[in-house]
The first five atom37 places (N, CA, C, CB, O) and aatype in JSON, in Angstrom:
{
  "aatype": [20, 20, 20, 20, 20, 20, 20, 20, 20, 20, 20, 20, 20, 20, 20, 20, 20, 20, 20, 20, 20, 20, 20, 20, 20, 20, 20, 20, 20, 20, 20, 20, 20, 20, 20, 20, 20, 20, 20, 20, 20, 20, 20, 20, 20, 20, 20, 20, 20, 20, 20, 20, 20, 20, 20, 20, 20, 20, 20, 20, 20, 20, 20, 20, 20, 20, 20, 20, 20, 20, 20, 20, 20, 20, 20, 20, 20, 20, 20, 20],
  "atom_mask": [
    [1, 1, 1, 1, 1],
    [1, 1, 1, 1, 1],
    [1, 1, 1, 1, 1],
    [1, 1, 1, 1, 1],
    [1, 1, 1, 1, 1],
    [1, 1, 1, 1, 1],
    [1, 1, 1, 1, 1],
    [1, 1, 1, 1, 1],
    [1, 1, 1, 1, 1],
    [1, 1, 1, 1, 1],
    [1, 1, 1, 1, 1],
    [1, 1, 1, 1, 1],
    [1, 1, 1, 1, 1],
    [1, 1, 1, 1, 1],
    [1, 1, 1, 1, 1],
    [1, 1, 1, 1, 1],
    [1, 1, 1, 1, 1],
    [1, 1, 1, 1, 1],
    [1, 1, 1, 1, 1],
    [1, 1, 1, 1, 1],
    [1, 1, 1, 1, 1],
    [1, 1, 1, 1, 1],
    [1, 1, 1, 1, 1],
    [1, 1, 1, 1, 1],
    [1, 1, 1, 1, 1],
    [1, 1, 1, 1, 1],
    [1, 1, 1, 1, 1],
    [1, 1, 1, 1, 1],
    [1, 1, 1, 1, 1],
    [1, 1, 1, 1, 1],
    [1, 1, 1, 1, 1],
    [1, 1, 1, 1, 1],
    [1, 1, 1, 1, 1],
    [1, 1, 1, 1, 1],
    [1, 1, 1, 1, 1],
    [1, 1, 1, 1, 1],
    [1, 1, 1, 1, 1],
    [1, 1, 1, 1, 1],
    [1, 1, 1, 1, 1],
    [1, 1, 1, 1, 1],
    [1, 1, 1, 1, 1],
    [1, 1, 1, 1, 1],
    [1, 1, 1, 1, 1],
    [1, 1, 1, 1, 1],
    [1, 1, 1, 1, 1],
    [1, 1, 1, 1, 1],
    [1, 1, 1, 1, 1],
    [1, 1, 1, 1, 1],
    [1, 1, 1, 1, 1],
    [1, 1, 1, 1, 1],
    [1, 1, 1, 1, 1],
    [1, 1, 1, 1, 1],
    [1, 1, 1, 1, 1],
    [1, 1, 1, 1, 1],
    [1, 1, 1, 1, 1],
    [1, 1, 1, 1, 1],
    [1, 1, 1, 1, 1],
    [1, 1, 1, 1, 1],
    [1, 1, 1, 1, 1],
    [1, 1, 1, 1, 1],
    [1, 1, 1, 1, 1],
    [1, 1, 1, 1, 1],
    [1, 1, 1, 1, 1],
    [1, 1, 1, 1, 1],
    [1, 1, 1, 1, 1],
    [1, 1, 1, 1, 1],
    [1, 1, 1, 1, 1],
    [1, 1, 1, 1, 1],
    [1, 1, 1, 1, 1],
    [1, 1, 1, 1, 1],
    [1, 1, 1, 1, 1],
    [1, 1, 1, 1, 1],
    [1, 1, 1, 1, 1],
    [1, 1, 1, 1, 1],
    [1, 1, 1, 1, 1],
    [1, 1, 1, 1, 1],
    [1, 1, 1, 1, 1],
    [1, 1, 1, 1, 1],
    [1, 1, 1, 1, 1],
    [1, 1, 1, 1, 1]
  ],
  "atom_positions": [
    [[11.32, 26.14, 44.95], [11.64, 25.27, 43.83], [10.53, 24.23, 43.72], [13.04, 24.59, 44.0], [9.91, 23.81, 44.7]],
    [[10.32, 23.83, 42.47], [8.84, 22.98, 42.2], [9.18, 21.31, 42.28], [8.12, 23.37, 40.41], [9.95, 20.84, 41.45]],
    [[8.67, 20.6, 43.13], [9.18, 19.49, 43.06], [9.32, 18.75, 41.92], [8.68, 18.92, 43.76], [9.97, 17.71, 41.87]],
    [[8.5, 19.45, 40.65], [8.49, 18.43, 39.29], [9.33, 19.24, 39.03], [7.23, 18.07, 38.18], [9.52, 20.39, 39.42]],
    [[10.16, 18.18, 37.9], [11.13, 18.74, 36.78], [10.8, 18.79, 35.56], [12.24, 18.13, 36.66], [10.33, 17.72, 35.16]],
    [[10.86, 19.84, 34.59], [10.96, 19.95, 33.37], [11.67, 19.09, 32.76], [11.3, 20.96, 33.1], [12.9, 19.18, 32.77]],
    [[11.03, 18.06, 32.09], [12.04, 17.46, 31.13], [13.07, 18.18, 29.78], [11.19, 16.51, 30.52], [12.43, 19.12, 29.31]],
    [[13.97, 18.08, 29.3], [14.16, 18.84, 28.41], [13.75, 18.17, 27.11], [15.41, 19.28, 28.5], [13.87, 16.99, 26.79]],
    [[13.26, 19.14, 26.46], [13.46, 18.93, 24.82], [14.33, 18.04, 23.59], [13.8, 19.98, 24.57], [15.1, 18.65, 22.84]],
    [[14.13, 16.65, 23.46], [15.09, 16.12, 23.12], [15.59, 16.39, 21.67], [14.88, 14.96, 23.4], [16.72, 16.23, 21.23]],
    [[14.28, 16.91, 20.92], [15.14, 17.4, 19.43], [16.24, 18.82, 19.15], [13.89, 17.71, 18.33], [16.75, 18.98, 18.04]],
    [[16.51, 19.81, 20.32], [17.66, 20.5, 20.2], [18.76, 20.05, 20.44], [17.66, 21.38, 20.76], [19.8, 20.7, 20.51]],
    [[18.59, 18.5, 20.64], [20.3, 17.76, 21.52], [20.49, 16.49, 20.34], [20.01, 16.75, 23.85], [19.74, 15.63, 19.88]],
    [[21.87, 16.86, 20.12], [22.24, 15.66, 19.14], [22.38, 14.28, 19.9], [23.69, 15.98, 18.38], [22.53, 14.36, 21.12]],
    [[22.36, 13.15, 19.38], [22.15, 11.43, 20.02], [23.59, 11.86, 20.9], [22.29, 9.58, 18.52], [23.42, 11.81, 22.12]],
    [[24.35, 12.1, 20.66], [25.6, 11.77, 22.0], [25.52, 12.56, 23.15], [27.19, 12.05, 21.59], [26.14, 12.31, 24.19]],
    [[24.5, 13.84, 22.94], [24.24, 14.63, 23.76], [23.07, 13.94, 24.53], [24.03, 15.9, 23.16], [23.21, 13.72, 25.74]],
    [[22.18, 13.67, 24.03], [21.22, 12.79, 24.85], [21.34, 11.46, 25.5], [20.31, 12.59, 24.17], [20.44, 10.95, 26.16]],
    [[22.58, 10.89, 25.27], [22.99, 10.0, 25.67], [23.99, 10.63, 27.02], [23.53, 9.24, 24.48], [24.09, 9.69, 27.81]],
    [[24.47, 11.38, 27.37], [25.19, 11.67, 28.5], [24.05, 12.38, 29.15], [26.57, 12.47, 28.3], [24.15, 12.36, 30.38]],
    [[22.81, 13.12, 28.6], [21.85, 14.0, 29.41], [21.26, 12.38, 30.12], [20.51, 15.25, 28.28], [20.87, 12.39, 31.29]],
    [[21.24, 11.32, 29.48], [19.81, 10.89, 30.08], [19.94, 10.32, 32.02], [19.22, 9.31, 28.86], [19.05, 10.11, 32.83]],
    [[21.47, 10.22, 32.14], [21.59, 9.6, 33.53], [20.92, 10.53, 34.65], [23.17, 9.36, 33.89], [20.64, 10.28, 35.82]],
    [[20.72, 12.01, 33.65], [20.55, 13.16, 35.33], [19.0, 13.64, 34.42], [22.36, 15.15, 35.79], [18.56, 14.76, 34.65]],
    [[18.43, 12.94, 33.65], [16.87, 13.68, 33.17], [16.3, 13.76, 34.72], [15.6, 12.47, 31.89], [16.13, 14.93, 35.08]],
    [[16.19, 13.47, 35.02], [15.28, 13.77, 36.76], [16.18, 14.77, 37.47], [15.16, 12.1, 38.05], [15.85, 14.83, 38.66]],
    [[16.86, 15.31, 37.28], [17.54, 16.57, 38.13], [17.32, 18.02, 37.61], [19.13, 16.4, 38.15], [17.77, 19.07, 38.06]],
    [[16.73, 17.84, 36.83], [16.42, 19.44, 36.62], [17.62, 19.86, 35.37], [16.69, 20.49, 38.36], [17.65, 19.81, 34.14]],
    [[18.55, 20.29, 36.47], [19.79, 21.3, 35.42], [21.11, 20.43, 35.85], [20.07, 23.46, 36.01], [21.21, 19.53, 36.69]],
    [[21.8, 20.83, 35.24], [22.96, 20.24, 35.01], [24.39, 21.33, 34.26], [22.44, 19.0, 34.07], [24.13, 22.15, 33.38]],
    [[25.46, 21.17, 34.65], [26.53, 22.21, 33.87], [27.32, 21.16, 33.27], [27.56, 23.36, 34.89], [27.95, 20.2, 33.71]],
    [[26.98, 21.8, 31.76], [28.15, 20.63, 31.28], [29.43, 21.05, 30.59], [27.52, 19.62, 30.21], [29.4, 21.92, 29.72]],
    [[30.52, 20.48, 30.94], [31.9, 21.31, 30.81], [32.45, 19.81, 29.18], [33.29, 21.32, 33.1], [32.64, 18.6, 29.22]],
    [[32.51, 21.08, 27.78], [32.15, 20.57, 26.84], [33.7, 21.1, 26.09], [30.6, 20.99, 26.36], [33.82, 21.29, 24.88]],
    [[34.8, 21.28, 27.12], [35.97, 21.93, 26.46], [36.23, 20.68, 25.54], [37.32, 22.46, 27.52], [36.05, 20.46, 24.35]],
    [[36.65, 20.05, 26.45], [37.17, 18.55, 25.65], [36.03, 17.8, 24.79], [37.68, 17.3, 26.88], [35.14, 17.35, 25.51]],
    [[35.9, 17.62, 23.73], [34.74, 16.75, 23.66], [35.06, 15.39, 23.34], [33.8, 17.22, 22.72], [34.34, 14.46, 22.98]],
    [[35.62, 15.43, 23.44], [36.31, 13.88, 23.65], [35.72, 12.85, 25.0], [38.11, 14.17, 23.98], [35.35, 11.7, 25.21]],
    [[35.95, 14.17, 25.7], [35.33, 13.67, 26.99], [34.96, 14.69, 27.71], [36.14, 12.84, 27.81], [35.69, 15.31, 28.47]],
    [[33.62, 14.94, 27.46], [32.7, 15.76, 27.95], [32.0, 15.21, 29.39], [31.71, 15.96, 26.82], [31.66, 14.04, 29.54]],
    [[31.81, 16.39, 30.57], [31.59, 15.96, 32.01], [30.58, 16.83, 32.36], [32.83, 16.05, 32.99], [30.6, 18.05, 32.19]],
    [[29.55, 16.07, 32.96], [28.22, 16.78, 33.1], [28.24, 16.36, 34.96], [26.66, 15.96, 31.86], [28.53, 15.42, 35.69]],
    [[27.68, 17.87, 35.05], [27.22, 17.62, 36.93], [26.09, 18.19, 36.91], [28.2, 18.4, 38.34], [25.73, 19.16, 36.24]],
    [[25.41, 17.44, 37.85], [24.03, 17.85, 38.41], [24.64, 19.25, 38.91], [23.26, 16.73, 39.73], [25.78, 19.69, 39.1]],
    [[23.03, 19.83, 39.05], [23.68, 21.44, 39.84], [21.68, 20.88, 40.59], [24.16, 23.84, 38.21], [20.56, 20.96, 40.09]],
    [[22.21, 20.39, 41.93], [21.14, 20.7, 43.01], [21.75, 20.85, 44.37], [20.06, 19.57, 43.09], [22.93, 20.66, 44.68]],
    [[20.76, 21.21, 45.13], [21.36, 21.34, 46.35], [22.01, 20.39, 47.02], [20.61, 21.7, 47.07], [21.58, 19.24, 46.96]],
    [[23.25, 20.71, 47.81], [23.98, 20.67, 48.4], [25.3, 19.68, 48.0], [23.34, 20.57, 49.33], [25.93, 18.9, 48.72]],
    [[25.47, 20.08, 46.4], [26.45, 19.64, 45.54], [27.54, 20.66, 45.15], [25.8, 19.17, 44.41], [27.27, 21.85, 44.96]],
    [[28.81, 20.14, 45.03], [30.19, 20.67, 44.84], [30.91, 20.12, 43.98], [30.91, 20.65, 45.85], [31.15, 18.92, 43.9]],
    [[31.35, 21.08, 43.19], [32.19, 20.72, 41.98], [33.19, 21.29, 41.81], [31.69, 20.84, 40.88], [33.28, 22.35, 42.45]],
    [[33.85, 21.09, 41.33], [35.01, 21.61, 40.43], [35.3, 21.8, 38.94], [35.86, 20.94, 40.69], [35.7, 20.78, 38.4]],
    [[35.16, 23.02, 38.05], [35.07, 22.92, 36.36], [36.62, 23.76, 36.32], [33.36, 23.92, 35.37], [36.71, 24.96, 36.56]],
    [[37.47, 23.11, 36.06], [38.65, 23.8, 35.69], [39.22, 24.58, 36.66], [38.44, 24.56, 34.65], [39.7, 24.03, 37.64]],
    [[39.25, 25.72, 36.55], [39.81, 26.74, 37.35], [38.41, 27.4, 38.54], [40.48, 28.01, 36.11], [38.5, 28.41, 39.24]],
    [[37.22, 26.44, 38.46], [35.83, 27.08, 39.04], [35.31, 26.19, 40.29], [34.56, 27.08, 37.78], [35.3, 24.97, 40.11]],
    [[34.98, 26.57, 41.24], [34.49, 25.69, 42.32], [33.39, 26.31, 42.24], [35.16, 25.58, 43.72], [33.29, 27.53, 42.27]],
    [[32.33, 25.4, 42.1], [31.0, 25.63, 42.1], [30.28, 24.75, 43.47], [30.44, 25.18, 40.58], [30.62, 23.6, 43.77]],
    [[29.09, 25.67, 44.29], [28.55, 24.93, 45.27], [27.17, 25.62, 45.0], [29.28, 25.01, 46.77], [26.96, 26.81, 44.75]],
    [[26.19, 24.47, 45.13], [24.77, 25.09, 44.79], [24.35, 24.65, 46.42], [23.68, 24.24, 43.2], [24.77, 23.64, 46.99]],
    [[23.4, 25.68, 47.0], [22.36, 25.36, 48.07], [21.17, 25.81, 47.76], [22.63, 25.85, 49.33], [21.03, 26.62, 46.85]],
    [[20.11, 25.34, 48.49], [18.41, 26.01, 48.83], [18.44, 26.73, 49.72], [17.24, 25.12, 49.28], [18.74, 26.59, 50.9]],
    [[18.09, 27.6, 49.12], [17.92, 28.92, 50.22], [16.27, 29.21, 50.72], [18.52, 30.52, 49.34], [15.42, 28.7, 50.0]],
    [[15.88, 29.85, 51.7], [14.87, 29.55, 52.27], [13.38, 29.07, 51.45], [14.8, 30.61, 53.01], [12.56, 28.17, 51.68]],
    [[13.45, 29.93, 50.6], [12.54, 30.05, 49.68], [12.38, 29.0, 48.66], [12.75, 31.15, 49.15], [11.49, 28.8, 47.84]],
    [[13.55, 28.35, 48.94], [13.35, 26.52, 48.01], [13.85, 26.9, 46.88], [11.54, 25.68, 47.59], [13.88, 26.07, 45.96]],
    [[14.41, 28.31, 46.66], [15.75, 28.26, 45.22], [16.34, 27.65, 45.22], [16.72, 29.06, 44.86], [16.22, 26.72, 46.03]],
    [[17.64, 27.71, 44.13], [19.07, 27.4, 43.94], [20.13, 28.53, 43.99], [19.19, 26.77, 42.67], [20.34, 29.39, 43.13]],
    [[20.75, 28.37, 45.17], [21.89, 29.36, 45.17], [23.27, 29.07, 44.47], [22.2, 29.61, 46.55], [24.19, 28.73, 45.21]],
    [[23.5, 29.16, 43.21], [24.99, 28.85, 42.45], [25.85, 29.72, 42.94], [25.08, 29.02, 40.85], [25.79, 30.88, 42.53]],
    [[26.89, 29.31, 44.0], [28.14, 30.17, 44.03], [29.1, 29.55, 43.44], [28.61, 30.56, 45.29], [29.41, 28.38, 43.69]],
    [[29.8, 30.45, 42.44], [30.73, 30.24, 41.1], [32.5, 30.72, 41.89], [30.03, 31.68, 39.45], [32.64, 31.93, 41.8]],
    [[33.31, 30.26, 42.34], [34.3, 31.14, 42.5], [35.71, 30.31, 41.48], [34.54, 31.38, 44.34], [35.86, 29.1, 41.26]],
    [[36.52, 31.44, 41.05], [37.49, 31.01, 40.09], [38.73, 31.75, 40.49], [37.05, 31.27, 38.6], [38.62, 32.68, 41.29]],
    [[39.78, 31.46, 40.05], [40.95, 31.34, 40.56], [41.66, 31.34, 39.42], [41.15, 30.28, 41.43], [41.55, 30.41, 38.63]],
    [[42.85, 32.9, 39.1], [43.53, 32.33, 37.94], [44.89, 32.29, 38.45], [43.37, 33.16, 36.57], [45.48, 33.14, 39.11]],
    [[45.37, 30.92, 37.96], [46.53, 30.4, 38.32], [47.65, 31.29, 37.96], [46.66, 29.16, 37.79], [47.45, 32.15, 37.11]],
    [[48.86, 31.17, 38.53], [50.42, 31.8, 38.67], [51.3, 31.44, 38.66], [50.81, 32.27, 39.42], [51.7, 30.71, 39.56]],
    [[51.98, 31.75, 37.7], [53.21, 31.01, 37.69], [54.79, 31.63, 38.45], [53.37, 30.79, 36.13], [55.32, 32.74, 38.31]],
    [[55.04, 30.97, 38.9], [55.9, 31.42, 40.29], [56.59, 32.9, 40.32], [57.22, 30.32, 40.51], [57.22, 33.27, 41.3]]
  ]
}
């Protein structure tokens, strides 16, 4: 993985979108969970971060080679 980050492109993102991108512009990537938009929730995705998107536990690591390993696992709920 390259220690510089790509900035992104700010004219494909509307002002409210660039306004929640700008706290993580130095992280590279980010997943942003945009069900609600009311209240839209953005997570960094770098190493050795854990999340939760709904029904999804997400954990990113570096793997030897200085990638990003995204493991995605989901779970569909049951009702008794």
């Amino acid at each position: 993985m390259s220690s510089e980050v790509e900035k992104y492109d700010e004219q494909y993102f509307c002002s409210s979108c660039r306004e929640l991108l700008a706290e993580y512009k130095g992280n590279g990537y980010v997943l942003a969970d945009l069900r609600n938009l009311d209240t839209p929730t953005i997570y960094p995705v770098k190493a050795g971060t854990k999340f939760e998107v709904r029904c999804y536990m997400v954990s990113v690591t570096e793997t030897k080679e200085k990638e990003l390993d995204i493991t995605v696992l989901g779970s569909i709920p049951t009702d008794g």
